[in-house]
DOLO-11332 format. One record per residue (C-alpha): residue in one letter; residue number from 1; x, z, y. Coordinates in steps of 0.05 Angstrom, whole numbers, plus 32768, in hexadecimal, padded with zeros to 4 digits. Each point is the difference from the previous one (the first is absolute). Layout:
REC r   k east   up north
REC A NUM    X    Z     Y
...
***
This chain:
REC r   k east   up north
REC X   1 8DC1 8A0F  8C1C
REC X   2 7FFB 7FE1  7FBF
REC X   3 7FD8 7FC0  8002
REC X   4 7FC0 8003  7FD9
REC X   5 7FF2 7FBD  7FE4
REC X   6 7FBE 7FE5  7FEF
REC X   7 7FFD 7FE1  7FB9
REC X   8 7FD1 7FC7  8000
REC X   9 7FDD 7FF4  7FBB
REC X  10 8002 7FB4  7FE6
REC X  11 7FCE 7FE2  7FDD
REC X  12 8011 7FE4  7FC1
REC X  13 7FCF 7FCC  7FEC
REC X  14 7FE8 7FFF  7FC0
REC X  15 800F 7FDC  7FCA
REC X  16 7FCD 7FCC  7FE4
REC X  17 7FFE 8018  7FC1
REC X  18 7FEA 803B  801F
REC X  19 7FD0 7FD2  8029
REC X  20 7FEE 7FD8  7FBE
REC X  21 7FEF 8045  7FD5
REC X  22 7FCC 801B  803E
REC X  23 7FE0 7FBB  8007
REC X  24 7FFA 7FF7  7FB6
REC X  25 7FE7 8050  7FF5
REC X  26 7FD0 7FE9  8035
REC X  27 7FE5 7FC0  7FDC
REC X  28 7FFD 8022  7FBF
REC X  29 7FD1 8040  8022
REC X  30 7FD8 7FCF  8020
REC X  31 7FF5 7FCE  7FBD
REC X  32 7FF0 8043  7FD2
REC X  33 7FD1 8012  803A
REC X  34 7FDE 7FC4  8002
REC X  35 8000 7FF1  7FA6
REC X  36 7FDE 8052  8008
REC X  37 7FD0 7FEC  802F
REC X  38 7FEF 7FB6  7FD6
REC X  39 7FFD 802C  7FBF
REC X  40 7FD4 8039  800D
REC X  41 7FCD 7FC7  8029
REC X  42 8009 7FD8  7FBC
REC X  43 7FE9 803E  7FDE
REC X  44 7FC9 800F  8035
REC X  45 7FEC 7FB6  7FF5
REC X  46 7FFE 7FFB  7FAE
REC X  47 7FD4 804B  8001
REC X  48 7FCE 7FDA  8037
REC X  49 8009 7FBF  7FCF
REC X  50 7FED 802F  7FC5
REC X  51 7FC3 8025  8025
REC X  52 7FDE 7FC4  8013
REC X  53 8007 7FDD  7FBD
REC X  54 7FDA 8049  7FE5
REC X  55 7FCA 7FF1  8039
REC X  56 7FFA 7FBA  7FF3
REC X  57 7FF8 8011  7FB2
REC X  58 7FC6 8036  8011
REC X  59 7FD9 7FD2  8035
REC X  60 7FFD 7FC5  7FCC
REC X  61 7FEE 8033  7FC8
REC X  62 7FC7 800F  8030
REC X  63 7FED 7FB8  8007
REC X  64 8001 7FF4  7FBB
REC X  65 7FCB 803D  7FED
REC X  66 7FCB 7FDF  803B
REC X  67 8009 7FB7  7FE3
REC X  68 7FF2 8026  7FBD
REC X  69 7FBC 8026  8021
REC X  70 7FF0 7FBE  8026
REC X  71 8003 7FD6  7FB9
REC X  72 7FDA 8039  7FD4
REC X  73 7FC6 7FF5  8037
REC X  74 7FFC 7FB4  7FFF
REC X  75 7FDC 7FFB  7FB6
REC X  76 7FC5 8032  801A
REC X  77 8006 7FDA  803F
REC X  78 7FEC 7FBC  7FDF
REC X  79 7FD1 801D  7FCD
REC X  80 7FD5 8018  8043
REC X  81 8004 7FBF  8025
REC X  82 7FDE 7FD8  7FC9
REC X  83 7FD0 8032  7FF3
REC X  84 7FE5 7FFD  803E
REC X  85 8007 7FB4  8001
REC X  86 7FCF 7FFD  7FCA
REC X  87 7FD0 8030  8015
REC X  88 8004 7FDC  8044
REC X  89 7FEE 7FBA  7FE0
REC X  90 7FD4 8021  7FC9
REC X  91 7FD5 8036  8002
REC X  92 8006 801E  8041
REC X  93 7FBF 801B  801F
REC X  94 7FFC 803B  7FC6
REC X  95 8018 8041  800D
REC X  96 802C 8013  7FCA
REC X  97 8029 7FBE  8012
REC X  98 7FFA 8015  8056
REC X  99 8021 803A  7FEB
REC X 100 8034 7FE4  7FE0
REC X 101 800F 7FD1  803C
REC X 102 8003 804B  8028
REC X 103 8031 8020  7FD0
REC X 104 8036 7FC1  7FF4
REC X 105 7FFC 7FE9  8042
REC X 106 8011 8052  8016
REC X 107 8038 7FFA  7FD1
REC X 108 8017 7FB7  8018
REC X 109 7FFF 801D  804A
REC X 110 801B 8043  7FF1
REC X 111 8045 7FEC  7FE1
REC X 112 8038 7FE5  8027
REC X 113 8023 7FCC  7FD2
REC X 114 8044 7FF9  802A
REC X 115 8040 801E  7FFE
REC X 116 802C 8020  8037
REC X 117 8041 7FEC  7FE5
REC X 118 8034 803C  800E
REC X 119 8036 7FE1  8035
REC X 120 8016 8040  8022
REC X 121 8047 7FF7  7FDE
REC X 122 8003 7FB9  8001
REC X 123 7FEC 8007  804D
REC X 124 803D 802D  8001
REC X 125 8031 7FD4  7FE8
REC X 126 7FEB 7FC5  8033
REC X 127 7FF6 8027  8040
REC X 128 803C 802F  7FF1
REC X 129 802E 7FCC  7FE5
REC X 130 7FFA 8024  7FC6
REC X 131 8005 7FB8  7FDC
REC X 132 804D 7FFC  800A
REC X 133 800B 803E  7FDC
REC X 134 7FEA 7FE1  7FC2
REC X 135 803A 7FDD  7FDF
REC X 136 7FE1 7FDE  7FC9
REC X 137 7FEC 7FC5  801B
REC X 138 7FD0 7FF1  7FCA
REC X 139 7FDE 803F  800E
REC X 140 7FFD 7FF9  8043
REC X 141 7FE0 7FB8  7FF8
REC X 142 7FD2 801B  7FCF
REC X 143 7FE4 8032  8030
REC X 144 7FFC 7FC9  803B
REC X 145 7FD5 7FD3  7FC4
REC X 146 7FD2 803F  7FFF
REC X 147 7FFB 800D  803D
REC X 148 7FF0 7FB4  8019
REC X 149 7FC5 7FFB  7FC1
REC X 150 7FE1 803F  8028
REC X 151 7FF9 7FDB  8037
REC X 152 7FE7 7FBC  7FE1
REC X 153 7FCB 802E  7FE5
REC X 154 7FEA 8019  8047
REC X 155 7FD8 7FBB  8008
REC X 156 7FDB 800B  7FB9
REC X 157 7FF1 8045  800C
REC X 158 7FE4 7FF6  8052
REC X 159 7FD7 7FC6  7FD7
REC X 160 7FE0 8030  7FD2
REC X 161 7FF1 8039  803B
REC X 162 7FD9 7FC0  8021
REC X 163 7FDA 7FFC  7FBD
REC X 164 7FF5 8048  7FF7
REC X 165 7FE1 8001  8048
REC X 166 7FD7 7FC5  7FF4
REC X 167 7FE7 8022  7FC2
REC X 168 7FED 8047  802D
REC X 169 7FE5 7FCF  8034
REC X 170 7FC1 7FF0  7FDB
REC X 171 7FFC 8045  7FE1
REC X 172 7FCC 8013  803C
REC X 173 7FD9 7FCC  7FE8
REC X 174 7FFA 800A  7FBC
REC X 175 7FFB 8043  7FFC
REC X 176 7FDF 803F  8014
REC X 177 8035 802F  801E
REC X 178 7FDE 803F  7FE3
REC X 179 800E 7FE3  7FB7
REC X 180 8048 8000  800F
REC X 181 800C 8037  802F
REC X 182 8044 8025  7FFB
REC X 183 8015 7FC9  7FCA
REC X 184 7FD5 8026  7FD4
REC X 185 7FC3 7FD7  7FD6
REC X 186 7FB4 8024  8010
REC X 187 7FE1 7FE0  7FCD
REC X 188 7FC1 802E  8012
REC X 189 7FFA 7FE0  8040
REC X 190 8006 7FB2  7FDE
REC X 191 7FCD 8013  7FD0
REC X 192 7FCC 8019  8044
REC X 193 800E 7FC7  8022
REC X 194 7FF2 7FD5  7FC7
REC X 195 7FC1 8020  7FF8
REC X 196 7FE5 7FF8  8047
REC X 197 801F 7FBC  800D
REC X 198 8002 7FE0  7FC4
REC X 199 804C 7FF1  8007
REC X 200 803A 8034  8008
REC X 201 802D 7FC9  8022
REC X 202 7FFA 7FF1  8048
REC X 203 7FEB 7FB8  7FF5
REC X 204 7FEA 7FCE  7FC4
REC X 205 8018 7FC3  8020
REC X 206 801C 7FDB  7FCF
REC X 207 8033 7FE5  8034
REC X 208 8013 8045  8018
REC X 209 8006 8014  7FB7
REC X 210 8026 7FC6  7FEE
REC X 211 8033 8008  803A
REC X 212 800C 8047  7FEA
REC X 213 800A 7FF1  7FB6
REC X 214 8036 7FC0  8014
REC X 215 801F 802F  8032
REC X 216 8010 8032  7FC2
REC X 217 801B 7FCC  7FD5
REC X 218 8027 7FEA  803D
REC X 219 801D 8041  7FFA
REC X 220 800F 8011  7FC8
REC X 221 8027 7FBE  7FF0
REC X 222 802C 8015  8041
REC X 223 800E 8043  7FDD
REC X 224 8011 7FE3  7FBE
REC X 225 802B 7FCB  8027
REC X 226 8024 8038  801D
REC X 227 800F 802B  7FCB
REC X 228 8021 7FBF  7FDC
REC X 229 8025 7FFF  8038
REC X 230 8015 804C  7FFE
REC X 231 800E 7FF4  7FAF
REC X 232 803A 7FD8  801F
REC X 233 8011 802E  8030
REC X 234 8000 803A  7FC8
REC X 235 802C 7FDC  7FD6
REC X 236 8039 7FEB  803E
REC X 237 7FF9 8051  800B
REC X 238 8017 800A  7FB5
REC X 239 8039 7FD3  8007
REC X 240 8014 801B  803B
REC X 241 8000 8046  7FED
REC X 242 802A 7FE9  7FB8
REC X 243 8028 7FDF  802E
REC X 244 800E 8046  802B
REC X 245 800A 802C  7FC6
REC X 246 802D 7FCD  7FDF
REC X 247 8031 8004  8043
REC X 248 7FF0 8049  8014
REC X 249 7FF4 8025  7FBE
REC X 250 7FC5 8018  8017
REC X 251 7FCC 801A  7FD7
***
């Protein structure tokens, strides 16, 4: 019987150049992999970049066109203040001149002379950390100057709603509601109370009077104050938005 015999197989090891090629084919799959990955987040990251530059552009337009509506209303503003300042220390027991005192002090009340400055995008870049996408590091520092001059102009404007309220405070006094109901003027219902009173304000003391009239001028230098103030503010927003469009080539 013929012997059968079993071949065993030997196991040649490799060579390391054979070794070197895998681990180097290995290396080279895992760099490209990771230089795929950094590029197309790079790309991800300029488009955000480039989004939020458009944003920031539109919200400071925005701000810009209320500083504008809050400065066109300042002049009117301070042409009513001293009107009724020198009806209040003139002339103020005739009608015509109560009147008056009904209308400006309607429009005084009536108008809000503050401005919500538009952060939704500059919110975005702090809480997101939106702010290390930007790699212009003067833009970036120009938008943290902005944003920091909003809030130095939360004290002035919390100081103006305290004047605003002191001014609605004595409005009870002052005035008959149904003259100014639903911010509208009823000059009909000034004139009948004139007639059967003798007055169409709510009191003649001169001290009341005089408290009203140095409460409006109180005012209105607050508001004039502050819209100095937002003339600065207007003019950082220009810079800032030359400055964006100068990096970004945005229109």
């Amino acid at each position: 019987m013929e012997d059968i015999k079993t071949k065993h197989q030997v196991h040649v090891p490799k060579r390391v150049r054979e070794y070197m090629i895998e681990l180097l084919s290995t290396f080279v799959a895992v760099a490209l992999a990771f230089l795929s990955q950094y590029f197309f987040q790079y790309r991800s990251d300029r488009s955000t970049e480039h989004d939020l530059m458009v944003s920031m552009v539109a919200d400071l337009r925005t701000d810009i066109k209320n500083i504008d509506t809050l400065e066109s209303n300042i002049p009117k503003l301070l042409s009513t203040s001293d009107e009724i300042d020198n009806i209040c220390r003139g002339d103020n027991k005739i009608l015509a001149n109560q009147i008056i005192i009904y209308s400006d002090y309607l429009f005084i009340s009536k108008h809000r002379y503050q401005i919500d400055f538009t952060t939704s995008t500059i919110n975005q870049l702090k809480n997101a950390g939106g702010l290390r996408l930007i790699q212009d590091h003067d833009v970036s520092n120009a938008i943290v100057k902005y944003d920091n001059e909003i809030h130095h102009m939360d004290t002035y404007q919390n100081n103006l709603g305290l004047r605003k309220q002191q001014l609605l405070n004595l409005e009870a006094m002052l005035f008959y509601s149904r003259g100014l109901r639903n911010y509208e003027l009823d000059s009909n219902f000034i004139s009948s109370i004139y007639a059967i009173k003798g007055t169409a304000l709510a009191t003649n003391a001169v001290n009341d009077i005089t408290l009203f009239d140095n409460t409006i001028q109180v005012f209105s230098n607050y508001c004039t104050g502050y819209a100095m103030y937002c003339k600065t503010q207007k003019r950082n927003a220009e810079k800032l938005i030359n400055l964006i469009q100068y990096h970004y080539k945005i229109d």
